[in-house]
Backbone as a ProteinNet text record, in pm:
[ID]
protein_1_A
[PRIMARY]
XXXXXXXXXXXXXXXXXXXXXXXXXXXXXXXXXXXXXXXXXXXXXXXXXXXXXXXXXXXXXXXXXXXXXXXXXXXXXXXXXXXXXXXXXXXXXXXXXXXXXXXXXXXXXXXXXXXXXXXXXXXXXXXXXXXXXXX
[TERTIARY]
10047.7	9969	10044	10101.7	10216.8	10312.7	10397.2	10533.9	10646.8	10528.8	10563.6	10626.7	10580.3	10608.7	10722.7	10724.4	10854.2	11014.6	11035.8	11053.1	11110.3	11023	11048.7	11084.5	11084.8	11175.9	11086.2	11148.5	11048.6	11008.4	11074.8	10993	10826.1	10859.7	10753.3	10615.2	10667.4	10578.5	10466	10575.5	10524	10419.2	10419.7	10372.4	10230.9	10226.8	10121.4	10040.4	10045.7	10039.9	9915.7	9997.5	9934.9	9826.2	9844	9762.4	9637.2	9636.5	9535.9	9420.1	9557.6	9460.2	9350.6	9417.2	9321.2	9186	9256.6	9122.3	9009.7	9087.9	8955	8864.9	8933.2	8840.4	8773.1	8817.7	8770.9	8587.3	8627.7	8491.3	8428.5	8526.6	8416	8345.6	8414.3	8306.2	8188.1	8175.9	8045.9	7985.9	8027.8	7943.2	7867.6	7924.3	7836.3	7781.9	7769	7650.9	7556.9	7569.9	7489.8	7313.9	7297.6	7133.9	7157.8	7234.5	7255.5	7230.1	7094.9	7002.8	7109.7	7153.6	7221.3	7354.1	7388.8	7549.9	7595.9	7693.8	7773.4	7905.8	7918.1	8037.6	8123	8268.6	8405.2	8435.5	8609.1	8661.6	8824.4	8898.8	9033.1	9133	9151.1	9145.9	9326	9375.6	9480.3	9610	9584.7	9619.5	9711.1	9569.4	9657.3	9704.2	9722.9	9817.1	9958.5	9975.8	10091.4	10153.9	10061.9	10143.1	10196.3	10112	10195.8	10277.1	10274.5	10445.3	10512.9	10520.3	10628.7	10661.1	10600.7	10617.4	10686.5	10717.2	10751.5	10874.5	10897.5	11014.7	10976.4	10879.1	10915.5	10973.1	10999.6	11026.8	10916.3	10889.2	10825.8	10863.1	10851.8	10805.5	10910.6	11015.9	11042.9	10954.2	10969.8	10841.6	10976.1	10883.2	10996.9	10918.9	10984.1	10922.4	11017.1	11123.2	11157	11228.1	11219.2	11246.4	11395.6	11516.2	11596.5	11668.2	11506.4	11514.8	11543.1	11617.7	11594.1	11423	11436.6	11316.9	11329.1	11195.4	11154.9	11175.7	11219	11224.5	11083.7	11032.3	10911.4	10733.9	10671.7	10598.8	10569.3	10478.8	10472.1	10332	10321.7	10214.1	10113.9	10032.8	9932	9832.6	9799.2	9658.5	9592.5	9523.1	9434.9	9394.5	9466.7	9430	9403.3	9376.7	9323.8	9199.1	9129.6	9037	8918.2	8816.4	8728.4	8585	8526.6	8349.5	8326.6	8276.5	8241.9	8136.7	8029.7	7963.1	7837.1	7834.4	7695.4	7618	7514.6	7338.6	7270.4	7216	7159.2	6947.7	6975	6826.1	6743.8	6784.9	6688.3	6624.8	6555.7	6497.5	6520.1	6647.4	6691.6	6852.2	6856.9	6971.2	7114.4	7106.4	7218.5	7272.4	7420.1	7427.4	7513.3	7525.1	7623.9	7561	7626.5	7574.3	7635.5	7586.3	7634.8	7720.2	7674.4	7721.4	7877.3	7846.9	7990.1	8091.1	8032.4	8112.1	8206.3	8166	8180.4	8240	8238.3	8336.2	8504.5	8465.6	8569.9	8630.7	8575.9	8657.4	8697.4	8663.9	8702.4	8824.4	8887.5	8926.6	9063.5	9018.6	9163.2	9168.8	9116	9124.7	9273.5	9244.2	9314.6	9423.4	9416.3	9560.2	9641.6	9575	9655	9744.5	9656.7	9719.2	9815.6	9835.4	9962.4	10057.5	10036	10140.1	10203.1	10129.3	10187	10245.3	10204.8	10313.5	10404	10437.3	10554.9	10628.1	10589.7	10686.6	10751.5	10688.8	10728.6	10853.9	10802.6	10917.9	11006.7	10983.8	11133.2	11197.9	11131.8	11202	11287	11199.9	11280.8	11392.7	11402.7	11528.1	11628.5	11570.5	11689.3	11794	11651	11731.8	11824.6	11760.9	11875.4	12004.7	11968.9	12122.6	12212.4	12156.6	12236.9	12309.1	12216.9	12235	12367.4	12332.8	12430.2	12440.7	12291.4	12260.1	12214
6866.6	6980.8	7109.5	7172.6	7298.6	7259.2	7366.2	7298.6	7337.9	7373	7395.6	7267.5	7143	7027.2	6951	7020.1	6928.6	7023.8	7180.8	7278	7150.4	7162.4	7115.8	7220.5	7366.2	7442.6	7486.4	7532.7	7541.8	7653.3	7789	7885.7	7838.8	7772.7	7806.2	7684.8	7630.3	7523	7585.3	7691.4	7798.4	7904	7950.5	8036.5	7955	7856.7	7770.3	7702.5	7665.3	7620.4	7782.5	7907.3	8031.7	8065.8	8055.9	8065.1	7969.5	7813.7	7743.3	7760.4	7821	7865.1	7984	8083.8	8204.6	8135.6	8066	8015.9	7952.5	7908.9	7794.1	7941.9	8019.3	8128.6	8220.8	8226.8	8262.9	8183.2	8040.2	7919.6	7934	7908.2	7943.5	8097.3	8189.9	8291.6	8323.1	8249.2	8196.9	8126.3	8004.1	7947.3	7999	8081.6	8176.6	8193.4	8314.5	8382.2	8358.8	8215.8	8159.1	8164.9	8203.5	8245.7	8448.7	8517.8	8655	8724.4	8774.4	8859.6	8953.6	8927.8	9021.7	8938.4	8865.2	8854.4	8772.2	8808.1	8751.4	8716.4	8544.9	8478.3	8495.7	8454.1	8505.7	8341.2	8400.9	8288.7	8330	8240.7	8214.3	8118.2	8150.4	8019.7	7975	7872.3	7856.9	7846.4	7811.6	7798.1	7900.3	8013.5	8157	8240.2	8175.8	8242	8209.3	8047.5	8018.8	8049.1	8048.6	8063.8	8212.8	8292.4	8434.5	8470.5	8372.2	8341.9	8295.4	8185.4	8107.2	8232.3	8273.3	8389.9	8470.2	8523.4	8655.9	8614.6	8480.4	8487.1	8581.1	8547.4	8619.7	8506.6	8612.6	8499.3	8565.4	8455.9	8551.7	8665.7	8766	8887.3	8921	9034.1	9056.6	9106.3	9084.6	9176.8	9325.2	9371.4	9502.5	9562.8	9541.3	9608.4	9752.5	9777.9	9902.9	9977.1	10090.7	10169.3	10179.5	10111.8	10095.1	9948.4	9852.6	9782.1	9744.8	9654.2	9636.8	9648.7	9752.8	9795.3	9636.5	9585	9469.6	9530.4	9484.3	9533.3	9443.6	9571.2	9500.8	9534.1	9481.6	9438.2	9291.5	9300.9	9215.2	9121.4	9031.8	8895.6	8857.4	8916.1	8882.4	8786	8697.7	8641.6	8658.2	8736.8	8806.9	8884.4	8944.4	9045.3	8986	8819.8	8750.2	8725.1	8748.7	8745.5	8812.4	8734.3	8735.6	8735.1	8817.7	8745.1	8622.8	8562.3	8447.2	8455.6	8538	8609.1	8537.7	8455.4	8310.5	8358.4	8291.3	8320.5	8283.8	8408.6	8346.3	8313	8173.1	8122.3	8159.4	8249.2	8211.2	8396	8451	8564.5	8670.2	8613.5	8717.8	8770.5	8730.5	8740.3	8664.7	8599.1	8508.7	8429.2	8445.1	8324.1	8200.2	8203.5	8082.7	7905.6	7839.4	7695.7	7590.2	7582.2	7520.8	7386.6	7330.9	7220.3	7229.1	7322.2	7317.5	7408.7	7491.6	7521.3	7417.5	7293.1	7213.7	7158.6	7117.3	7044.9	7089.8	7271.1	7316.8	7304.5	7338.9	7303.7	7165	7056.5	6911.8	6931.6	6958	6992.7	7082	7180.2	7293.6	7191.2	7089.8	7061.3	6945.5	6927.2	6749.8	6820.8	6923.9	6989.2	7067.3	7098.9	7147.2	7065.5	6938.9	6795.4	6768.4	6769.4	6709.5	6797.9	6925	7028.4	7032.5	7009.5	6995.9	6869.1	6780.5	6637.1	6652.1	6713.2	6724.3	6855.1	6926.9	7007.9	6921.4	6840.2	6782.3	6708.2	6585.3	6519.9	6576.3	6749.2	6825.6	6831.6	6875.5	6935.5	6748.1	6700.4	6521.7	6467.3	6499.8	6506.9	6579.4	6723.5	6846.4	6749.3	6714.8	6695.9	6546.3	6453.8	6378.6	6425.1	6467.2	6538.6	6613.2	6693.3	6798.8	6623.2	6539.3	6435.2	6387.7	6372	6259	6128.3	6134.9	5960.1	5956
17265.5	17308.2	17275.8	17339.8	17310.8	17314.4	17287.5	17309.6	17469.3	17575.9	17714.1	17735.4	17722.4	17773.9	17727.6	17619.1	17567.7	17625.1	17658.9	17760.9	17899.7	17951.5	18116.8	18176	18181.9	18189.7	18318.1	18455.4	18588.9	18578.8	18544.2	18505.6	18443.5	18343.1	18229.8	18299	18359.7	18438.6	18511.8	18585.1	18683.3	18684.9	18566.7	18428.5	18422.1	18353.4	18326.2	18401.9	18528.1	18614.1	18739.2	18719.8	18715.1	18609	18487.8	18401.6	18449	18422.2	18426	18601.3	18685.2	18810.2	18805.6	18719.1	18643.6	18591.1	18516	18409.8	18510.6	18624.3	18686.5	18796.2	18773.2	18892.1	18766	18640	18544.5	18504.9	18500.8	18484.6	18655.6	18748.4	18871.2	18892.4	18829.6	18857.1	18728.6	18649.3	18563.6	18586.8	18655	18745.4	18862.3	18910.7	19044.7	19035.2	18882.4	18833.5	18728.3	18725.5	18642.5	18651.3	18794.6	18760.2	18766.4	18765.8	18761.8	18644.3	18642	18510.7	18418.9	18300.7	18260.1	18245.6	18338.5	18321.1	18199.1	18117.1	18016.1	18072.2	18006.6	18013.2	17998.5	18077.7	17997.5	18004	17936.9	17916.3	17834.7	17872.1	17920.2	17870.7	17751.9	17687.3	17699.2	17774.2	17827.7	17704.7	17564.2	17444.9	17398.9	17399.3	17335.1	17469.6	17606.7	17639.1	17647	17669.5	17679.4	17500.5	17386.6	17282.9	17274.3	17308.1	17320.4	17447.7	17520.3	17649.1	17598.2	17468.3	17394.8	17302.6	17232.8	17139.8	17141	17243.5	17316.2	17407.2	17410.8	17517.5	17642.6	17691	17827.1	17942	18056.7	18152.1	18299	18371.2	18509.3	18550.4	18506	18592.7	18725.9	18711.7	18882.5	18937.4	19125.5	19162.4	19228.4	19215.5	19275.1	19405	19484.5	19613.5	19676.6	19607.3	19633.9	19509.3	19504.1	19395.9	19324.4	19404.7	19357.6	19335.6	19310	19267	19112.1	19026.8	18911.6	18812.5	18759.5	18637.3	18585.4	18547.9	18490.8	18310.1	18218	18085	17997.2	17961.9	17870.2	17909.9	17887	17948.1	17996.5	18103.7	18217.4	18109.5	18106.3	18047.8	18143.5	18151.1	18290.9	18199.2	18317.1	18219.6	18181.6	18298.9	18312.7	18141.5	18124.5	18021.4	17893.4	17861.2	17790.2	17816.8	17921.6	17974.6	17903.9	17754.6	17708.4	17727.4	17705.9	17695.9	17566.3	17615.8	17520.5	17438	17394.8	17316.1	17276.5	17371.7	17339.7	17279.4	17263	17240.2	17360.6	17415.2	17567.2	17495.5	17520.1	17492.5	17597.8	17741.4	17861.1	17815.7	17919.8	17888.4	18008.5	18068.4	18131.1	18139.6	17960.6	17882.6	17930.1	18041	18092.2	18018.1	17966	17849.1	17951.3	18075.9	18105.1	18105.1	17993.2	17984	18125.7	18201.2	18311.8	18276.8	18180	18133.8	18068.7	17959.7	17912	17991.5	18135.3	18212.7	18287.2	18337.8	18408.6	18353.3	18197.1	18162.7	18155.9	18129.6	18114.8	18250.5	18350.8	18466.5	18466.4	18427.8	18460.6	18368.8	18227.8	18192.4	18209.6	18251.5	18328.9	18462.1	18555.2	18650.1	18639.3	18485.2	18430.5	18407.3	18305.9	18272.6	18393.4	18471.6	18612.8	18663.9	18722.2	18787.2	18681.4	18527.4	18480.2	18509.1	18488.3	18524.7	18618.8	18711.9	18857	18881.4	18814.2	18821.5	18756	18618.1	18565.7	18617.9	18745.5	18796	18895.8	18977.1	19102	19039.7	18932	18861.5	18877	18846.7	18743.4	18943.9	19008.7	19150.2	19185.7	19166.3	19213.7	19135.3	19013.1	18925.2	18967.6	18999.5	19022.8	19182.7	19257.4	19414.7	19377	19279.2	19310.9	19246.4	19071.1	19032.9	19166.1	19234.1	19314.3	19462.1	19507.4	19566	19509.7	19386.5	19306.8	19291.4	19235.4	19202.9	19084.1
[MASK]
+++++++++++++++++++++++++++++++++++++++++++++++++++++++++++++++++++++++++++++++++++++++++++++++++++++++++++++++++++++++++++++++++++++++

């Protein structure tokens, strides 16, 4: 798939794991408004963000809560701001293009790639505790 996985790295788990949660409130809020006159689809495509997080070497983001905190260098990689209209052909006549169907799959989908992510973080935390254990 990318090359996050072959990584293991908990940052970048973390990262992705954030990303694919975007994406699913991204597909659930097209699903909402799937009978809503007018509304056009977005979409989130989990691919080109982690490749421009591999790209770029970033790492998570400090948060800075006071001013003489460390300046974060760069810019910050939000998901968000991948955040597309999907540009359908709406067949209905009150220009709505969301296909309920291939919404759903996409959620079954970001739902599958979540659950591995999150199993290959737990792994990584159950490795770390026995190394630090010493077994």
């Amino acid at each position: 798939m990318i090359n996050m996985f072959n990584k293991m790295r908990i940052n970048d788990l973390n990262y992705g794991l954030n990303t694919s949660s975007h994406q699913s409130d991204v597909i659930s809020h097209n699903i909402a408004n799937a009978d809503t006159p007018f509304y056009k689809s977005e979409k989130l495509v989990f691919k080109e963000v982690m490749e421009e997080y591999f790209s770029s070497g970033k790492k998570m983001p400090l948060i800075v809560t006071d001013k003489k905190h460390i300046q974060p260098v760069g810019r910050i990689l939000e998901p968000s701001s991948f955040v597309r209209y999907q540009n359908n052909m709406s067949p209905r006549n009150d220009f709505n293009d969301v296909n309920l169907d291939f919404e759903m799959s996409e959620l079954a989908k970001n739902g599958i790639n979540y659950s591995m992510m999150s199993q290959i973080t737990g792994s990584s935390f159950t490795k770390l505790k026995e190394a630090i254990r010493g077994r």
